[in-house]
PQR file with spaces between the fields and no chain letter, atoms N, CA, C, O and H, PARSE charges and radii, in Angstrom:
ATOM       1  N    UNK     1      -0.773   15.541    2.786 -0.4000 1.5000
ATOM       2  CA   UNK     1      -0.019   15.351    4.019 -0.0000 2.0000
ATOM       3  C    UNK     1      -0.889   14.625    5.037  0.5500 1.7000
ATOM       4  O    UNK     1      -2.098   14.841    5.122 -0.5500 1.4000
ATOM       5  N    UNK     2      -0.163   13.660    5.892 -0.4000 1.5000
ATOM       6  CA   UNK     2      -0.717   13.186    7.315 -0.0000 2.0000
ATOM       7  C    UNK     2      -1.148   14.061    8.355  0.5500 1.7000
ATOM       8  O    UNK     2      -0.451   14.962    8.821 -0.5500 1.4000
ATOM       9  H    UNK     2       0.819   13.484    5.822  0.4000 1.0000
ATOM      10  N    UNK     3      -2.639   13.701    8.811 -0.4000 1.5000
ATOM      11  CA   UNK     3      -3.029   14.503   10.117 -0.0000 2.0000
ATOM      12  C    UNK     3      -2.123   13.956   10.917  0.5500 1.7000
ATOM      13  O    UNK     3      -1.612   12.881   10.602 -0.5500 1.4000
ATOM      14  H    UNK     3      -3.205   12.968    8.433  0.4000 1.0000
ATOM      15  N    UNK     4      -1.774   14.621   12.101 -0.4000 1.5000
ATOM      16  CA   UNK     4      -1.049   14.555   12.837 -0.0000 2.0000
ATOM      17  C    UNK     4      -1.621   14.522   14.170  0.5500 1.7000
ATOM      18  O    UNK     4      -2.398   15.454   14.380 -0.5500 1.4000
ATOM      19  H    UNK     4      -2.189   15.494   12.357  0.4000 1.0000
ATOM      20  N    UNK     5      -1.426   13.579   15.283 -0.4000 1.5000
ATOM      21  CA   UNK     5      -2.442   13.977   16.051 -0.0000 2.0000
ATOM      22  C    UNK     5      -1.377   13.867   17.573  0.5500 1.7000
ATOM      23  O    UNK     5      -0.179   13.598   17.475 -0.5500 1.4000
ATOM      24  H    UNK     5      -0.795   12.822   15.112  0.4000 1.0000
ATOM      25  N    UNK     6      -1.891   14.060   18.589 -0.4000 1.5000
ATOM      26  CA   UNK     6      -1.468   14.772   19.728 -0.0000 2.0000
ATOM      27  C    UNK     6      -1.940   13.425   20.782  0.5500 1.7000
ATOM      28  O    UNK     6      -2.947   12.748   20.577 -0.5500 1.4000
ATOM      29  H    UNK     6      -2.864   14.278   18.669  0.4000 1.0000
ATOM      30  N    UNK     7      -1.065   13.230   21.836 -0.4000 1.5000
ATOM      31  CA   UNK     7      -1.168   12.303   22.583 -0.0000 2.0000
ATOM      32  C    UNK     7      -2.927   12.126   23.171  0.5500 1.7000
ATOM      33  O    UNK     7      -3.741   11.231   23.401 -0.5500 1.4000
ATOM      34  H    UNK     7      -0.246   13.779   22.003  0.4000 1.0000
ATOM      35  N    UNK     8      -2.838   13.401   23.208 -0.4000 1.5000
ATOM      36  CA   UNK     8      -4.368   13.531   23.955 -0.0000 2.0000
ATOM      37  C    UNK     8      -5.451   13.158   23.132  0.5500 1.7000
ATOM      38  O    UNK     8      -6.550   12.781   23.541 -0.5500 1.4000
ATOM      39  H    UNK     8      -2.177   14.128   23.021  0.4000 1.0000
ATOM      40  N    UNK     9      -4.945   13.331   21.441 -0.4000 1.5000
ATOM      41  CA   UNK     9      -5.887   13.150   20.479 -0.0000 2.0000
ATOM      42  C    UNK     9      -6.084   11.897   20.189  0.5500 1.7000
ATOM      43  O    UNK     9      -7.173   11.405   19.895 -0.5500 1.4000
ATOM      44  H    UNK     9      -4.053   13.637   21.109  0.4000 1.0000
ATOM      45  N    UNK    10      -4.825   11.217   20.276 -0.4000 1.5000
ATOM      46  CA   UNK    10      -4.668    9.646   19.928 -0.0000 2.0000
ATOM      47  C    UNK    10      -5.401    9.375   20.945  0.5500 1.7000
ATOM      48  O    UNK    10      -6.486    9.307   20.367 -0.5500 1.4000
ATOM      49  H    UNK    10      -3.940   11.617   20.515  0.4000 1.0000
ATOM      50  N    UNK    11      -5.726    9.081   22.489 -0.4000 1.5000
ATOM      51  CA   UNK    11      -5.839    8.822   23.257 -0.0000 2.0000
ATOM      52  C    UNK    11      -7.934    8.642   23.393  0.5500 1.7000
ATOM      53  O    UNK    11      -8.663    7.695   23.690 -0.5500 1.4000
ATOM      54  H    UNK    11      -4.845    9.137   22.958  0.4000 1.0000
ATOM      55  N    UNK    12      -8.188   10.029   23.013 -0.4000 1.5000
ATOM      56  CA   UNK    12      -9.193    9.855   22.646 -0.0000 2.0000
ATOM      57  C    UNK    12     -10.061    9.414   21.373  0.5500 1.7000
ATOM      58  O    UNK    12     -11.231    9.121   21.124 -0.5500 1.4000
ATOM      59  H    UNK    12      -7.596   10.798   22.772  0.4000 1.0000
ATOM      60  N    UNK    13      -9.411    9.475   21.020 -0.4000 1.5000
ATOM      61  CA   UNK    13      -9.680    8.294   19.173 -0.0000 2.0000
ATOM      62  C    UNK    13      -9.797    6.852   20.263  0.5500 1.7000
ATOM      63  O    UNK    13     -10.912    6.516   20.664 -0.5500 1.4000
ATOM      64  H    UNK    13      -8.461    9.713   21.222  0.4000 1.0000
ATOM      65  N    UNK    14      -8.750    6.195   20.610 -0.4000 1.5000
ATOM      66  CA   UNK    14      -8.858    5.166   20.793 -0.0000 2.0000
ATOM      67  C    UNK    14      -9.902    5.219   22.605  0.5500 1.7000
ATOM      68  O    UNK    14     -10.626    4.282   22.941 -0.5500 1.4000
ATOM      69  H    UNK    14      -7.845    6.468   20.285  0.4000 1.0000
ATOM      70  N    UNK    15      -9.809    5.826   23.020 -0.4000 1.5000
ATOM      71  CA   UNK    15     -10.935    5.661   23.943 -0.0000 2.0000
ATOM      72  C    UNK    15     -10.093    5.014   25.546  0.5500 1.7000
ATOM      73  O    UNK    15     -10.639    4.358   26.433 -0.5500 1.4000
ATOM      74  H    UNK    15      -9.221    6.587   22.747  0.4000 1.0000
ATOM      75  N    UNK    16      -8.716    5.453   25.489 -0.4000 1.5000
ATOM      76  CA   UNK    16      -8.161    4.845   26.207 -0.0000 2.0000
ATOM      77  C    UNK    16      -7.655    6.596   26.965  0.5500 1.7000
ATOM      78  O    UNK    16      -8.043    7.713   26.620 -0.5500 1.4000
ATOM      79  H    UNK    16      -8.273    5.986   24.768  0.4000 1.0000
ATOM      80  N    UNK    17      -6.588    6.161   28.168 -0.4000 1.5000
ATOM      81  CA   UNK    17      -5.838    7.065   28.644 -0.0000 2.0000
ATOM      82  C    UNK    17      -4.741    7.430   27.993  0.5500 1.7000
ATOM      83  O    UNK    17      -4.196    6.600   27.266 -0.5500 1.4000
ATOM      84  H    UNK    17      -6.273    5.254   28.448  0.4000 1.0000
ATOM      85  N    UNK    18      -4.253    8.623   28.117 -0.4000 1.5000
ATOM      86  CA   UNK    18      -3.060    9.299   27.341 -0.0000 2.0000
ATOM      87  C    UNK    18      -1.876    8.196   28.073  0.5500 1.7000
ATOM      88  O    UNK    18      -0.698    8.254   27.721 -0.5500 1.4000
ATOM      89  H    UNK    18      -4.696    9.297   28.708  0.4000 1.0000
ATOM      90  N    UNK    19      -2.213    7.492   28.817 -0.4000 1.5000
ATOM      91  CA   UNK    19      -0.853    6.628   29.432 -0.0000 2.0000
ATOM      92  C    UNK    19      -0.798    5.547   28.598  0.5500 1.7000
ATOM      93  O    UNK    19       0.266    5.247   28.056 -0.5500 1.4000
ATOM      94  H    UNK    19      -3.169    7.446   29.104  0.4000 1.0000
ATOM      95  N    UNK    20      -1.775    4.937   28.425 -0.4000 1.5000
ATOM      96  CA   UNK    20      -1.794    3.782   27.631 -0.0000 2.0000
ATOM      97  C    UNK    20      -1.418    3.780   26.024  0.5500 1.7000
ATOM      98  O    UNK    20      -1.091    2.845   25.293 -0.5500 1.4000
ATOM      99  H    UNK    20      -2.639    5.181   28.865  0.4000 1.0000
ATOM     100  N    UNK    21      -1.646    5.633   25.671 -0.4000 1.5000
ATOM     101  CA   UNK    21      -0.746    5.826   24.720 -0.0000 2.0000
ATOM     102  C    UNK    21       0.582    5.726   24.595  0.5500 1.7000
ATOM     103  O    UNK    21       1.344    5.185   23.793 -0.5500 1.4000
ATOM     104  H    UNK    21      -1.912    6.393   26.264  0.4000 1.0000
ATOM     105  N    UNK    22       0.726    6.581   25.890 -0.4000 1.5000
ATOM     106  CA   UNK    22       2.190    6.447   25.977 -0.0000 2.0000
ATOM     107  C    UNK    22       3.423    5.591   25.952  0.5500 1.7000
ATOM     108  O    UNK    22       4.551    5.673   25.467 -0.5500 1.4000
ATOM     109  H    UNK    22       0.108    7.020   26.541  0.4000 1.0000
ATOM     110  N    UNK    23       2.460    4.381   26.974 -0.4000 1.5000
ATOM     111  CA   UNK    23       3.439    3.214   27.066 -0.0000 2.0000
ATOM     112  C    UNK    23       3.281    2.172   25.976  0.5500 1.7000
ATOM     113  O    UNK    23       3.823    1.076   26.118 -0.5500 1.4000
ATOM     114  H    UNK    23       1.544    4.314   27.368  0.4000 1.0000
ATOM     115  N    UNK    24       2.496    2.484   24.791 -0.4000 1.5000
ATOM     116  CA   UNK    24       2.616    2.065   23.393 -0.0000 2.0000
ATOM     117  C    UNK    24       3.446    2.915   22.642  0.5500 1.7000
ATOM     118  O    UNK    24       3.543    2.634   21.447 -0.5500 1.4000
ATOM     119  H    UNK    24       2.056    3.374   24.676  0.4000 1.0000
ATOM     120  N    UNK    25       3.824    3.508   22.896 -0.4000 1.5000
ATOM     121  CA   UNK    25       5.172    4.587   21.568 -0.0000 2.0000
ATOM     122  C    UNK    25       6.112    3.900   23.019  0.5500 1.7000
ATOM     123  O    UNK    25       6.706    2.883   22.660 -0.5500 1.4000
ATOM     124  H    UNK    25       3.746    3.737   23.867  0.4000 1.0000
ATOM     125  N    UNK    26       6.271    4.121   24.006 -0.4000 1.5000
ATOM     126  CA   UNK    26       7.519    3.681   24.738 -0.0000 2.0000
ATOM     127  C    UNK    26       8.276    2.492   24.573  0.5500 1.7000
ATOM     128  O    UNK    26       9.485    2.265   24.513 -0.5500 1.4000
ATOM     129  H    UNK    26       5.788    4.947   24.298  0.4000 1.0000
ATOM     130  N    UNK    27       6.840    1.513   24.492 -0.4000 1.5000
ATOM     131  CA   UNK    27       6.783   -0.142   24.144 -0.0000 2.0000
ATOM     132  C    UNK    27       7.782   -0.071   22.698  0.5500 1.7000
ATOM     133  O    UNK    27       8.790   -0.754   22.517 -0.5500 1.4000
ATOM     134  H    UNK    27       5.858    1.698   24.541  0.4000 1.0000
ATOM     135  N    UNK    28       7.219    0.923   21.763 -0.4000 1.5000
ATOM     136  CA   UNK    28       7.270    0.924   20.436 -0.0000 2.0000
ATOM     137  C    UNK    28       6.769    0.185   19.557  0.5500 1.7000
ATOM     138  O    UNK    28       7.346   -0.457   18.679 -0.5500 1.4000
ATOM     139  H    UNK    28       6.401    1.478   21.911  0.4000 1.0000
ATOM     140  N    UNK    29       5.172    0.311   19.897 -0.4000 1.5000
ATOM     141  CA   UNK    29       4.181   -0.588   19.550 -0.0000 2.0000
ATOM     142  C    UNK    29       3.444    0.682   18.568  0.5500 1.7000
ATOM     143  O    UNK    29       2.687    0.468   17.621 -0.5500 1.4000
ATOM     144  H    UNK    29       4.704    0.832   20.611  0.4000 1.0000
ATOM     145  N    UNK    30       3.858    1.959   19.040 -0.4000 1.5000
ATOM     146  CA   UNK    30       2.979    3.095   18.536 -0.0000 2.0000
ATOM     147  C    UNK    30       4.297    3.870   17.847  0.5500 1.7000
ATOM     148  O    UNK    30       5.233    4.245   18.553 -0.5500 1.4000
ATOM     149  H    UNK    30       4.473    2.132   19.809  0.4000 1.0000
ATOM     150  N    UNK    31       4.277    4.053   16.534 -0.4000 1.5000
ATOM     151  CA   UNK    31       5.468    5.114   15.358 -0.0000 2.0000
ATOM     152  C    UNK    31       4.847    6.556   16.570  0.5500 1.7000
ATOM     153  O    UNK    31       3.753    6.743   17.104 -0.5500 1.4000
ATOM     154  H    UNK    31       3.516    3.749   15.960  0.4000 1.0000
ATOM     155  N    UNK    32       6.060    7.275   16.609 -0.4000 1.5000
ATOM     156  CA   UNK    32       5.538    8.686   17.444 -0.0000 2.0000
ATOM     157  C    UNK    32       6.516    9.453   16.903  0.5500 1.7000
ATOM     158  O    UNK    32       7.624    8.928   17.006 -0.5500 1.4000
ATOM     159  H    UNK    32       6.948    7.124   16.176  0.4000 1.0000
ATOM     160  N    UNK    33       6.503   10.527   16.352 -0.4000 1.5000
ATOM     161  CA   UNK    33       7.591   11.627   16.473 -0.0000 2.0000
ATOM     162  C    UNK    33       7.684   12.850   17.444  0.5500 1.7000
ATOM     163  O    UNK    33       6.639   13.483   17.596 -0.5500 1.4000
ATOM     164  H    UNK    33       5.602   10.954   16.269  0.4000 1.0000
ATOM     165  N    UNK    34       8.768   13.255   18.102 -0.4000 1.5000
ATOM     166  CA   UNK    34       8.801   13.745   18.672 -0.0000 2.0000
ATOM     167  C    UNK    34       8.955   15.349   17.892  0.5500 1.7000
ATOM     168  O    UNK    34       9.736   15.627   16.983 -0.5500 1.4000
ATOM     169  H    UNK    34       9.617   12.740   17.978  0.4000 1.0000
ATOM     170  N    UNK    35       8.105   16.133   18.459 -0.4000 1.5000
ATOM     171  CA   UNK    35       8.169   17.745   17.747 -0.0000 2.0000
ATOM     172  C    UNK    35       8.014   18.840   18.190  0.5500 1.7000
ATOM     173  O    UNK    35       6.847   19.225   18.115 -0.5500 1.4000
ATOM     174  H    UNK    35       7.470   15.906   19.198  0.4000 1.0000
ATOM     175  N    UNK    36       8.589   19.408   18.557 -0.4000 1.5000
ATOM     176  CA   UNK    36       8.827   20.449   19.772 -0.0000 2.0000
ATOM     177  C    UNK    36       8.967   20.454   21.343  0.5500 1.7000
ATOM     178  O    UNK    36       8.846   21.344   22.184 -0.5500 1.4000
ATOM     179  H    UNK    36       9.536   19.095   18.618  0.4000 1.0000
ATOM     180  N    UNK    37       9.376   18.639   21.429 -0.4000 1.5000
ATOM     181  CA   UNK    37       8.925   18.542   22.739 -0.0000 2.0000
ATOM     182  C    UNK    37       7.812   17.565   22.845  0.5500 1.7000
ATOM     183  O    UNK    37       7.722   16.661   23.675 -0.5500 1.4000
ATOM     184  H    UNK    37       9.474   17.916   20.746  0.4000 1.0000
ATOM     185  N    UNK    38       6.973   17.864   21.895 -0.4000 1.5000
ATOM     186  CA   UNK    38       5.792   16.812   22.302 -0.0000 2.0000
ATOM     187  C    UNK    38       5.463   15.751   21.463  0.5500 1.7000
ATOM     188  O    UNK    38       5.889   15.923   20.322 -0.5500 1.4000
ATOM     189  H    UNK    38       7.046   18.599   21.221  0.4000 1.0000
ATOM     190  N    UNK    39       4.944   14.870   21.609 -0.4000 1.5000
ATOM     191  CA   UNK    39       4.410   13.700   20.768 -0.0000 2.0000
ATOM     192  C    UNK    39       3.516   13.618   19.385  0.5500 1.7000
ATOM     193  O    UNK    39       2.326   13.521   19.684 -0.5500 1.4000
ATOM     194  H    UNK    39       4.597   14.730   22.536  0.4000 1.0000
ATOM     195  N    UNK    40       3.637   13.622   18.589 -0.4000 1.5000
ATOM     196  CA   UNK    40       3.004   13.409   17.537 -0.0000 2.0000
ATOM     197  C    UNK    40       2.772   12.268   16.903  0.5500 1.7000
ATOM     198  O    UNK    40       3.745   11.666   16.448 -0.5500 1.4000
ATOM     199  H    UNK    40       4.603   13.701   18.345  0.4000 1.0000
ATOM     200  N    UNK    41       1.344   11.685   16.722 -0.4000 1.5000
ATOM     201  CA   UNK    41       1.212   10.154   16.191 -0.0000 2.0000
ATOM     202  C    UNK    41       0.453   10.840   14.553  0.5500 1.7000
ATOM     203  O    UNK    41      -0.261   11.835   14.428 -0.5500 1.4000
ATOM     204  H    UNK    41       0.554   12.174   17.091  0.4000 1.0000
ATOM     205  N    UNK    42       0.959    9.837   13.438 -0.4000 1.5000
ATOM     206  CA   UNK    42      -0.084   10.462   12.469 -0.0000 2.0000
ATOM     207  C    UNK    42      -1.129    8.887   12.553  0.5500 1.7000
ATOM     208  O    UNK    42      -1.018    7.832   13.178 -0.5500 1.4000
ATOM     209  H    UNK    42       1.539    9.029   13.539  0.4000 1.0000
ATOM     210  N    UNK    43      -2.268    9.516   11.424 -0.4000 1.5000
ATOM     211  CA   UNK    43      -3.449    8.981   11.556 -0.0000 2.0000
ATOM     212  C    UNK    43      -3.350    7.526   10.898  0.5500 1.7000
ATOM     213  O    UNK    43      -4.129    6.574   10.893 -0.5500 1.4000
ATOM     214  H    UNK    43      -2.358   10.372   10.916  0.4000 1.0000
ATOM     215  N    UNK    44      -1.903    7.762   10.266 -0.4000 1.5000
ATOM     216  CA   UNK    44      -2.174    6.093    9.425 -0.0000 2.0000
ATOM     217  C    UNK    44      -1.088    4.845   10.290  0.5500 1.7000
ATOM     218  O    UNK    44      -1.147    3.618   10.211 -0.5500 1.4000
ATOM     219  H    UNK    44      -1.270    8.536   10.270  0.4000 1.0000
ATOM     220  N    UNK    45      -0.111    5.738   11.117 -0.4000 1.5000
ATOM     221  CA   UNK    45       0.206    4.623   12.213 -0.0000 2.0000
ATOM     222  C    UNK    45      -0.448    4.887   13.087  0.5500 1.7000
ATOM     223  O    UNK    45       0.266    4.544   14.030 -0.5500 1.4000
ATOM     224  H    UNK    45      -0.063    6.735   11.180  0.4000 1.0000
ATOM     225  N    UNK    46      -1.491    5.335   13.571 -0.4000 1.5000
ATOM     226  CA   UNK    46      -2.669    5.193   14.824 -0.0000 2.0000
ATOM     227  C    UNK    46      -3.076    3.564   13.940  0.5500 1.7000
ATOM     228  O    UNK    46      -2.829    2.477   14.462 -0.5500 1.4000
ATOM     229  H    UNK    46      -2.071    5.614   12.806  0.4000 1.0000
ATOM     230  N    UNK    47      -3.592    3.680   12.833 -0.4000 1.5000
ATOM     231  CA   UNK    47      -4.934    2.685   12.129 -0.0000 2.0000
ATOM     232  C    UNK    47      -3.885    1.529   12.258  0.5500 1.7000
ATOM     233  O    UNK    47      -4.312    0.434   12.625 -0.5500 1.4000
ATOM     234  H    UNK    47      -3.792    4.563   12.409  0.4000 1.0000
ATOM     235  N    UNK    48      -2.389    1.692   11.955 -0.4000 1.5000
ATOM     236  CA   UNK    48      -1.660    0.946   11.332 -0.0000 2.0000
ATOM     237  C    UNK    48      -1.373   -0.155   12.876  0.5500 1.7000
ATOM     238  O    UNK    48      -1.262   -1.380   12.927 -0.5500 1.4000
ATOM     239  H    UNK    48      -2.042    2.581   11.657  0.4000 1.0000
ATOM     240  N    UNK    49      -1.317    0.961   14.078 -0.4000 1.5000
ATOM     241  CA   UNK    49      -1.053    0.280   15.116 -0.0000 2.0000
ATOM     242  C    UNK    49      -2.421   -0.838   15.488  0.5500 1.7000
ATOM     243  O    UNK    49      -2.329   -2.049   15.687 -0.5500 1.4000
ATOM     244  H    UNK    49      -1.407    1.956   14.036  0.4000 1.0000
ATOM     245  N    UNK    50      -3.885    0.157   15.502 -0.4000 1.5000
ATOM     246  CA   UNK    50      -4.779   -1.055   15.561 -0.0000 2.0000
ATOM     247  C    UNK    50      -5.301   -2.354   14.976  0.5500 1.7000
ATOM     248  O    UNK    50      -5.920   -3.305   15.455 -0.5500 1.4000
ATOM     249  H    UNK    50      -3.960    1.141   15.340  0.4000 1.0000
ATOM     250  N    UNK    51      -4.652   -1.944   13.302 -0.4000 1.5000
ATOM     251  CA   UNK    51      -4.568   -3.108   13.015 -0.0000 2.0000
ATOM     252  C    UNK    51      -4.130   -4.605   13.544  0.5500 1.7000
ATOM     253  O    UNK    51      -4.697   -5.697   13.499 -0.5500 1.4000
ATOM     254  H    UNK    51      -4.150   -1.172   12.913  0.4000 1.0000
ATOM     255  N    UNK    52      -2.597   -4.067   14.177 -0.4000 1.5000
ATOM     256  CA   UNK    52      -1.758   -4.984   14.187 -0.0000 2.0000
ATOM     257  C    UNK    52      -2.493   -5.731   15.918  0.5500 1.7000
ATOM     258  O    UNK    52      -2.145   -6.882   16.182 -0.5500 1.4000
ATOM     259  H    UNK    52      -2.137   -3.180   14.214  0.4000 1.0000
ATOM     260  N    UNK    53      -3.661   -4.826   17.163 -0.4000 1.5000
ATOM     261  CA   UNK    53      -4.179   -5.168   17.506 -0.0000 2.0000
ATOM     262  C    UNK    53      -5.418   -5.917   17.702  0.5500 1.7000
ATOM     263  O    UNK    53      -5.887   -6.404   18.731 -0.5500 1.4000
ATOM     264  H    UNK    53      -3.943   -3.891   16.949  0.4000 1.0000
ATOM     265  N    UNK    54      -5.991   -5.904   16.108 -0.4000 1.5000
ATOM     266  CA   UNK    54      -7.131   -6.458   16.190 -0.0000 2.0000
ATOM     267  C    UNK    54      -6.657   -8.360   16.855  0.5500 1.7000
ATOM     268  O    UNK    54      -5.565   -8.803   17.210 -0.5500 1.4000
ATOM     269  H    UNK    54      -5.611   -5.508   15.272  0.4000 1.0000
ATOM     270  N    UNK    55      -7.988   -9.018   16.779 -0.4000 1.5000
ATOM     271  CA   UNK    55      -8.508   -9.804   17.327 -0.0000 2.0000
ATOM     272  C    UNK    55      -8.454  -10.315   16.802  0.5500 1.7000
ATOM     273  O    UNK    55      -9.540  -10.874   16.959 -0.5500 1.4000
ATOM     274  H    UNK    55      -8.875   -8.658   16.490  0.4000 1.0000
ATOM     275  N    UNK    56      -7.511  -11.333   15.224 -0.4000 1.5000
ATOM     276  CA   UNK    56      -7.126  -12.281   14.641 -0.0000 2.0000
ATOM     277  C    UNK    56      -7.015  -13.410   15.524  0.5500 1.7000
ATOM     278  O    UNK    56      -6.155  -13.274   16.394 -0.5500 1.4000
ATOM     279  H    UNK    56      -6.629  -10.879   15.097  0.4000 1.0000
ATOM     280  N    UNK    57      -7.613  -14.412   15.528 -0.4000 1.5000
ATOM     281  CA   UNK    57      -7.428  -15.726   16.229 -0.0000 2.0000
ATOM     282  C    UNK    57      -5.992  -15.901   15.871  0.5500 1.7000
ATOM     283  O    UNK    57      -5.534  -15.153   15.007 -0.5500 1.4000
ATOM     284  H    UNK    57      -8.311  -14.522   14.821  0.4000 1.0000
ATOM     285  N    UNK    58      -4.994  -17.063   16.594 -0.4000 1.5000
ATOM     286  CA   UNK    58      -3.307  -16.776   16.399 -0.0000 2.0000
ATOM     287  C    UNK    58      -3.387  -18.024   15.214  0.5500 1.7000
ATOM     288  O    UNK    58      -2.649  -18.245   14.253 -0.5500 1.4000
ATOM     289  H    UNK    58      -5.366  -17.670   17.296  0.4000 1.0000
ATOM     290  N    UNK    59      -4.699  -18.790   15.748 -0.4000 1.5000
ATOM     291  CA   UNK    59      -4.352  -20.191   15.426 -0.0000 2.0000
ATOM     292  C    UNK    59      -5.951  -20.576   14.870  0.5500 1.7000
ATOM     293  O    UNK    59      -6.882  -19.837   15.191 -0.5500 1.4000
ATOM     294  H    UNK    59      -5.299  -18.611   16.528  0.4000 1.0000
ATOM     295  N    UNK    60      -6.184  -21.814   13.999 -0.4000 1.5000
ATOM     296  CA   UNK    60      -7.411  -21.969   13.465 -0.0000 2.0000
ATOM     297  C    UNK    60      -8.198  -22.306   14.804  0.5500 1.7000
ATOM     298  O    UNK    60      -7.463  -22.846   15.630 -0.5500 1.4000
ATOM     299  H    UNK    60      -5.428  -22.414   13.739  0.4000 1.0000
ATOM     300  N    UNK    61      -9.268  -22.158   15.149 -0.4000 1.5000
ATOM     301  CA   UNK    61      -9.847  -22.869   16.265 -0.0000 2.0000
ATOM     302  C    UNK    61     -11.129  -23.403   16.182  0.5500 1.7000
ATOM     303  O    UNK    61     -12.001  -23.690   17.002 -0.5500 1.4000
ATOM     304  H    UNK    61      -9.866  -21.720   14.477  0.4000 1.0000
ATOM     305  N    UNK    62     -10.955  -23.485   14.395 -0.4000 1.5000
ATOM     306  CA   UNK    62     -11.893  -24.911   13.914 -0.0000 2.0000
ATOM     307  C    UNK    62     -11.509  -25.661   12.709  0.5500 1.7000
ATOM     308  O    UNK    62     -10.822  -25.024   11.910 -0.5500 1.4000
ATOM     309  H    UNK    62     -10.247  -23.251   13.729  0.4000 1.0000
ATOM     310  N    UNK    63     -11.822  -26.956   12.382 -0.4000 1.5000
ATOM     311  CA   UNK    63     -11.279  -27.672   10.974 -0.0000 2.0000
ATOM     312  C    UNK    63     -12.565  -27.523    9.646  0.5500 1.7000
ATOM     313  O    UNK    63     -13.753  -27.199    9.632 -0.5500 1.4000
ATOM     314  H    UNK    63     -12.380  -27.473   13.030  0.4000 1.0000
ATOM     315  N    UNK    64     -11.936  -27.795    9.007 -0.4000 1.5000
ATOM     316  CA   UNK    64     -13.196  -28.416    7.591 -0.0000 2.0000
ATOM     317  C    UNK    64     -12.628  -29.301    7.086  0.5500 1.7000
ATOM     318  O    UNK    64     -11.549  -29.362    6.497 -0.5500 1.4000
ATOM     319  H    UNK    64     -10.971  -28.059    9.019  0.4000 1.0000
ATOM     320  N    UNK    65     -13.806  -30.422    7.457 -0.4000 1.5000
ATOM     321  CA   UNK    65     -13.654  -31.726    6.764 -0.0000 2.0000
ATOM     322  C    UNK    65     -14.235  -31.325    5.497  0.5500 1.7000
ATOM     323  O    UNK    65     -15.021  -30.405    5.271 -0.5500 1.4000
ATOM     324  H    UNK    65     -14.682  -30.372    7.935  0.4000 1.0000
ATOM     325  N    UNK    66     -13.507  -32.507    4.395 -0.4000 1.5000
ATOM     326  CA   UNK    66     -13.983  -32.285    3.216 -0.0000 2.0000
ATOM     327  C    UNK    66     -15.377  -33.326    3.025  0.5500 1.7000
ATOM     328  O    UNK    66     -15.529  -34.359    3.677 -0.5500 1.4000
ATOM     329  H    UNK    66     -12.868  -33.254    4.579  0.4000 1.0000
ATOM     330  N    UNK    67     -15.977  -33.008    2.382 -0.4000 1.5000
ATOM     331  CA   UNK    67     -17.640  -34.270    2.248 -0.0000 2.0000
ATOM     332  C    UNK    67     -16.934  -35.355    1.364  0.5500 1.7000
ATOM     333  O    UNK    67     -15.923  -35.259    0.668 -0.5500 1.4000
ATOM     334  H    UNK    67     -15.854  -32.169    1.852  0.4000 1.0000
ATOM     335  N    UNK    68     -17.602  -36.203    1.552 -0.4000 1.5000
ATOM     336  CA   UNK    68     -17.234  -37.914    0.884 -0.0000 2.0000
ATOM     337  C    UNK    68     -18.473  -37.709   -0.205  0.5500 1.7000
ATOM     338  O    UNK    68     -19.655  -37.512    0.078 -0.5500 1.4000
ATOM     339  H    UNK    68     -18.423  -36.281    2.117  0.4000 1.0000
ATOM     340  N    UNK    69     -18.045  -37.781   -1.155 -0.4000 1.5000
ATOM     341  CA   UNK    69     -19.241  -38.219   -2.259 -0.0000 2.0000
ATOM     342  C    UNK    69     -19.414  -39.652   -2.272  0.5500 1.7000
ATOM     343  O    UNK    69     -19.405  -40.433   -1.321 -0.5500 1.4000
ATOM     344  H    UNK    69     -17.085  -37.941   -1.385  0.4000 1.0000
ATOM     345  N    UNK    70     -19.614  -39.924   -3.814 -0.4000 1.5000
ATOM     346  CA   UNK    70     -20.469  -41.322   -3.736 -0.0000 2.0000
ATOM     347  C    UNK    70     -19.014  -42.910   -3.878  0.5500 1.7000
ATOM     348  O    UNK    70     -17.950  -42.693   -4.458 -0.5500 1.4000
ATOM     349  H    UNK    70     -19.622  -39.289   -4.587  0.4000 1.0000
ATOM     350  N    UNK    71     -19.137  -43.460   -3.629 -0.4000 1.5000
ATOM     351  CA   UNK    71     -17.734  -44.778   -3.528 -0.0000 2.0000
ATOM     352  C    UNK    71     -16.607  -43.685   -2.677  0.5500 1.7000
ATOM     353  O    UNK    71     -15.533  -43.601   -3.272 -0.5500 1.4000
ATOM     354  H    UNK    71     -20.002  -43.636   -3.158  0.4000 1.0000
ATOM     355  N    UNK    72     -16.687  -42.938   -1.527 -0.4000 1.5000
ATOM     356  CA   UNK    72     -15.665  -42.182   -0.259 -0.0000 2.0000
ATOM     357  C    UNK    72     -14.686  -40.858   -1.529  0.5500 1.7000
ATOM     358  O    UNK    72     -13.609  -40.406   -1.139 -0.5500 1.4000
ATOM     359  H    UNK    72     -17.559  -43.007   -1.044  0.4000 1.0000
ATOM     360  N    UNK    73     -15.218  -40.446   -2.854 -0.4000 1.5000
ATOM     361  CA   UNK    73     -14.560  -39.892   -3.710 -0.0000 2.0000
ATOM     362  C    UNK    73     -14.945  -38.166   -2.504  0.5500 1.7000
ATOM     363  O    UNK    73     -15.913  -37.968   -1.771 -0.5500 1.4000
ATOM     364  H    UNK    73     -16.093  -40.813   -3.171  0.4000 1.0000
ATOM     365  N    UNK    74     -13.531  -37.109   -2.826 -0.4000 1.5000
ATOM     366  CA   UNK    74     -13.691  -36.043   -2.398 -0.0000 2.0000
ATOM     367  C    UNK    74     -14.305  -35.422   -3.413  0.5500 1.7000
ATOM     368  O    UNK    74     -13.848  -35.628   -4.537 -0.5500 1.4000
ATOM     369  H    UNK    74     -12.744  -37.270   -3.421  0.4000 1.0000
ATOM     370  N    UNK    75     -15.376  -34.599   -3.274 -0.4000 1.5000
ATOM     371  CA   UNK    75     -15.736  -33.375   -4.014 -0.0000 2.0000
ATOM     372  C    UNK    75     -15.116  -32.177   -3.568  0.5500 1.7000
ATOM     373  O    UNK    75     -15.360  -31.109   -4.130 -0.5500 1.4000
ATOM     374  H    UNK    75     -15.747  -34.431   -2.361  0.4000 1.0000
């Protein structure tokens, strides 16, 4: 089974405020279930959400030329 973790828990995993949790499950940027009232994130849409935040460039923001061998032939 999935750990299950608690707004406050998510919050401190990621090193942020319990708001900034919040308004990511509100956004619906963050999977949350609601369970007794309170919020529950499990541990693999916490990872699943930072993934989708990492720091992937959107776009290449360099080329590769290919080398010219000998008579302009590509290697």
């Amino acid at each position: 089974m999935n750990q299950l973790l608690t707004i406050n828990e998510a919050a401190a995993t990621l090193r942020v405020g319990h708001q900034a949790v919040r308004a990511a499950i509100k956004k619906g940027d963050l999977i949350a279930a609601l369970i007794g009232g309170d919020w529950r994130i499990s541990v693999e849409h916490l990872n699943e959400y930072l993934a989708g935040r990492s720091n992937k460039p959107k776009r290449a923001i360099y080329s590769v030329r290919p080398t010219l061998g000998k008579a302009g032939s590509i290697y």
